[in-house]
C-alpha positions, 0 to 999 in steps of 0.5 A: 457861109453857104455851109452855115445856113445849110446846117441850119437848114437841115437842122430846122434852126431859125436865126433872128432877122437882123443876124441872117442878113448881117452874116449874108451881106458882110464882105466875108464870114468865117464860122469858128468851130472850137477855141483853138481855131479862134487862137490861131485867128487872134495873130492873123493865122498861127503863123504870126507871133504878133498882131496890131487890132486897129480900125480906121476911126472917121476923123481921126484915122488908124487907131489901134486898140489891142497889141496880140501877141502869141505866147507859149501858153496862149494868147497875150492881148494888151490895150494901148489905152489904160482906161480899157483895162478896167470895166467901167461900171457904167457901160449898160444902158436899155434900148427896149421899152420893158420893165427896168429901173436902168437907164434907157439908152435915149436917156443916156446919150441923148439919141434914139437907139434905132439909128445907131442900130442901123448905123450898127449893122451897116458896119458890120457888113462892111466887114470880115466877121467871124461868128460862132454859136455859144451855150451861156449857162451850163449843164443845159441851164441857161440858152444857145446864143450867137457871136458876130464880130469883126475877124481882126478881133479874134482874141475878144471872140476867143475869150467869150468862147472859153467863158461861155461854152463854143458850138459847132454849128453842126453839134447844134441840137435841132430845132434849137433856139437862139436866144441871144446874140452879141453884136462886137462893133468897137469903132462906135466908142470913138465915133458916138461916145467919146471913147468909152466902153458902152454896152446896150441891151435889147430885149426882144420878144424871143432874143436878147441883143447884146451891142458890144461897143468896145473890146474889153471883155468884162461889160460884155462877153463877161457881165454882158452874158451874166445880164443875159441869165439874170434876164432868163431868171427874172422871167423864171423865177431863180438867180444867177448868185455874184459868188465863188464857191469851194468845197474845203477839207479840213485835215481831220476829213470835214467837208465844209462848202463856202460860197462867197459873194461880194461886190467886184473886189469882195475876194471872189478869185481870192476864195480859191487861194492857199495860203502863203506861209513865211520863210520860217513857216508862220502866217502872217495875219497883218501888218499895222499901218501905223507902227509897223507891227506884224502879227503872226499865227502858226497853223501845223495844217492847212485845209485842202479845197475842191473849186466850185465856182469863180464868180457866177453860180446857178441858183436854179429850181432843179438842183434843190433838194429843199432839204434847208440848204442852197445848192449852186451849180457853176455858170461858166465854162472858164474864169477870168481871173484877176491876178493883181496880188501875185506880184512876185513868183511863188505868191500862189504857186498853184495858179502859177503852175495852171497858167505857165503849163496849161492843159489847153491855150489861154487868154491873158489880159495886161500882162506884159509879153513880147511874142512866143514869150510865156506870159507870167501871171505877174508881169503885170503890164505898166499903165504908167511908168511905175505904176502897174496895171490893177487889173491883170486877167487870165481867162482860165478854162475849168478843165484845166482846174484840178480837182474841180466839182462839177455837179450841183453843192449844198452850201453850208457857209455863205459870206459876203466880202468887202474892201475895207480901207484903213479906219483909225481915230483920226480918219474913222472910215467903215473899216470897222469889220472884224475877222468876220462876223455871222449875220441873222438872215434878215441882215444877210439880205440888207448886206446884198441888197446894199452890195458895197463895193468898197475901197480901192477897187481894181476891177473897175473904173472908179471914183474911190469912195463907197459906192453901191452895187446893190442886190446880190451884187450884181445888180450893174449887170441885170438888166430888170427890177430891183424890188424883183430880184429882192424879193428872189433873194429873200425868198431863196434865204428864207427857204434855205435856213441850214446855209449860214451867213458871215461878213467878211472884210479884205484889205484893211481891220482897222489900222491893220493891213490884211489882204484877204487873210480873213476869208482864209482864216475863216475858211480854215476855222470853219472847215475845222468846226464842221457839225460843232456849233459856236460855244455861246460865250465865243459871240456877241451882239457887235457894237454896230448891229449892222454887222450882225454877231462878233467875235469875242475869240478865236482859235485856230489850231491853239494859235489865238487870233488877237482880239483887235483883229475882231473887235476893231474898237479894241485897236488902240489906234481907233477906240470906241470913238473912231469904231462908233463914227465909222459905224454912223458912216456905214448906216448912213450908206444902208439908209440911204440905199435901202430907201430904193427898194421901198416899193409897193411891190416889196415883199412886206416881210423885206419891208419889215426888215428895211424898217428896222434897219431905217429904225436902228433895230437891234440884232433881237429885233432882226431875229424876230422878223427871220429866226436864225441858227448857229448850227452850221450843218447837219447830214442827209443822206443826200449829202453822203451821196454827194461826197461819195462822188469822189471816192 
């Protein structure tokens, strides 16, 4: 501990009141320096093969939350309680009195978050802690924070470490500033609220506290640090975009670089698969729920694909050339990536190839292990018997990514995903969406602002229907305005007319089961156009102007997509009629969620566009307000300069 503050000392390092006395009157402190001394502490000491995280809960005795063990890839950790393998979507509340449209933590529960606070520390330093400093953010975009919590949580303390960038105290610039700082005390979730996972903000004047209530990574080390940068831009004036990004290389050398967001569930991970052939080398394109028909396609070629981002990617000022395109810059420094659709071994051969022989240890999350083991991605640990958890995680660094970008892309196809469940005559639903559609920007903005989450969501603790996410996708983790970040994306869309927006669907076309083959699809068909615009026969209005432009063919390597898979209506099983009632379903959603962002603060160009959606407007009436164009890319010399990095 003496070490610690004497390195700050010299380096003129100032740490925030409350955090210096948590640290100097705790029972014992040890500083982590790296990922790895993290892993060794997670078992108790690399010695142990096995270790049980368990707290003494007043009135009600030991409890153990985690079971840690240590495999020949990393670390293993499983809850003992179902509930905590899944983000609950609403872990947030705000405990200070700045502008926000969430939830204050007194209106939540009901008690004044002061006490608690106390209440907090108090437990704290009654600890053995472990605390480390962390860069959340990357390539000095975003701030330093610091970590504290207790010793025996090790592996949470080593997840957050590989998802935001670990700091030597020593490495630390001086005078650096510590602008955020997460305090992990996970026995209040039994004591104060009834076992759930619960995250508070607290924005101070210079510090934004974090108070970590559980240990599940997701509300927390995850989205908890997100609602951090989100904090940073909103004062800023830039976003932190909810996406995956790749750049794709089409087998004739075309480079095509995607960004997908989309609400937990849209396909973000999924953006970063290859695709499955069969046995006998076709691709299956879906499977009718209805009769059982399969449809398959033959592709001599796939694309190939550089990785950009998982999930989080900086939008900031200094990457952009304001040349028309929006360039993106990866926020983390790992991903937690869901495996829940490898279920067998060879789903997806490269992810498997990461995880069972990586570069450096890694943190799996309910997969099924016992000690020196090696974890596999689809051992997916039972939260019932024959019922496997939906939420299996890999916390996988970036270096050991091959072939991964790491400088700052322009993006020239910006899709939005949504899990769509089934939609037939009988049961219309909004699984209406096509292969994937383009969107005028004007309804490319509407799409975020709504943010669906979507069918049977496996992230999350959830009730089934459709809910809303809201802007961008991520508004469950901003901690400001909503009007405030609608109008930086409006804003960030209308100054970026040569990316280009599509809508795509996952899960379920109709009666059709599809997974994730359509963003993959998409991502081969639209790699292989490169510079080459749609043929003005290829699209039309579709039938519900929400979704912006279908498509009347498709054509991938002179193997046709059937029509039912992009007009829905032309299922047999759904018709006009079940295609028109699941379009009424989704309107009726759009209106009643857009009618949040009608402030007076609204941009009046955002305030148009939600009047036409509210008025039924037509696609015409959408590029009246926005003007959009087909053309998907074309080439500055800053763009050859960027793909020349890899030669």
């Amino acid at each position: 501990m003496d070490s610690l503050f004497k390195i700050l000392s010299e380096k003129n390092i100032q740490l925030p009141g409350n955090v210096t006395d948590v640290l100097k009157e705790c029972k014992s402190l040890t500083v982590f320096n790296t990922t790895d001394e993290l892993a060794d502490a997670s078992t108790n000491g690399k010695q142990n093969n096995e270790f049980f995280v368990k707290y003494d809960i007043p009135g009600k005795g030991e409890y153990t939350e985690a079971v840690v063990h240590r495999v020949k890839n990393g670390i293993s950790a499983n809850y003992t309680e179902p509930y905590m393998r899944r983000r609950d979507p609403g872990t947030m509340s705000i405990a200070d009195d700045l502008p926000t449209d969430k939830k204050h933590f007194s209106e939540k529960y009901g008690f004044t978050f002061s006490s608690i606070q106390e209440e907090t520390f108090d437990w704290l330093k009654k600890q053995d802690l472990a605390c480390f400093f962390y860069f959340a953010g990357r390539e000095n975009i975003g701030s330093v924070g610091i970590a504290i919590a207790p010793a025996n949580a090790a592996f949470f303390a080593m997840g957050l470490s590989m998802l935001q960038q670990i700091l030597a105290p020593q490495d630390l610039e001086e005078k650096t500033e510590v602008k955020s700082v997460i305090f992990v005390a996970p026995v209040f979730r039994h004591t104060h609220f009834d076992g759930k996972q619960v995250v508070v903000h607290n924005r101070t004047a210079n510090v934004h506290e974090l108070y970590a209530y559980n240990l599940y990574p997701g509300p927390s080390a995850k989205k908890g640090l997100y609602g951090v940068l989100l904090t940073q831009g909103e004062k800023e004036g830039w976003i932190t975009a909810h996406c995956s990004a790749v750049q794709s290389i089409s087998p004739y050398d075309n480079i095509t670089t995607f960004m997908h967001e989309g609400a937990s569930g849209g396909g973000k991970s999924e953006l970063h698969q290859h695709i499955i052939r069969e046995v006998d080398g076709r691709v299956l394109i879906g499977r009718n729920r209805v009769n059982g028909e399969e449809r398959f396609i033959s592709i001599p070629r796939f694309c190939s694909f550089r990785a950009v981002a998982d999930d989080m990617a900086l939008c900031h000022p200094s990457q952009q050339k304001k040349n028309g395109k929006l360039y993106i810059l990866d926020a983390e420094n790992a991903w937690f990536v869901r495996v829940d659709s490898v279920k067998e071994y060879g789903d997806d051969p490269h992810l498997e190839k990461a995880t069972i022989s990586p570069d450096k240890q890694l943190l799996f999350l309910n997969i099924d292990t016992v000690p020196q083991s090696t974890a596999l991605i689809w051992d997916h640990i039972m939260d019932e018997p024959g019922k496997p958890c939906p939420n299996p995680r890999v916390i996988l660094p970036r270096s050991n990514v091959k072939n991964i970008v790491n400088h700052p892309v322009g993006v020239d196809i910006r899709s939005f995903g949504i899990r769509t469940p089934m939609c037939s005559r009988e049961n219309p639903s909004y699984g209406i969406v096509g292969l994937f559609h383009i969107l005028p920007p004007a309804l490319a903005w509407l799409w975020r602002l709504v943010s669906p989450r979507g069918h049977n969501n496996p992230s999350i603790v959830g009730t089934g229907a459709m809910e809303s996410e809201g802007v961008g996708s991520y508004w469950p983790f901003a901690t400001g305005k909503r009007v405030t970040h609608a109008n930086l994306l409006l804003d960030q869309i209308v100054k970026t007319p040569r990316t280009t927006f599509t809508l795509v669907p996952n899960q379920n076309i109709g009666v059709w089961q599809v997974g994730f083959k359509p963003q993959l699809l998409m991502r081969e068909y639209l790699t292989r156009r490169g510079v080459a615009r749609l043929r003005s026969d290829q699209f039309q209005p579709a039938r519900c102007s929400l979704l912006g432009y279908e498509l009347n063919y498709l054509t991938i390597e002179s193997s046709k997509i059937p029509t039912r898979f992009l007009k829905v209506y032309n299922q047999i099983e759904v018709g006009t009629d079940g295609y028109d009632a699941g379009a009424e379903i989704l309107q009726d959603f759009f209106k009643k969620e857009l009618q949040k962002y009608l402030k007076e603060d609204l941009y009046r160009t955002g305030k148009r566009i939600i009047d036409a959606c509210l008025s039924n407007a037509t696609l015409e009436e959408y590029n009246e307000i926005i003007p959009m164009s087909y053309q998907y890319s074309f080439s500055q010399i800053e763009d050859y300069e960027q793909n020349n990095d890899f030669i």
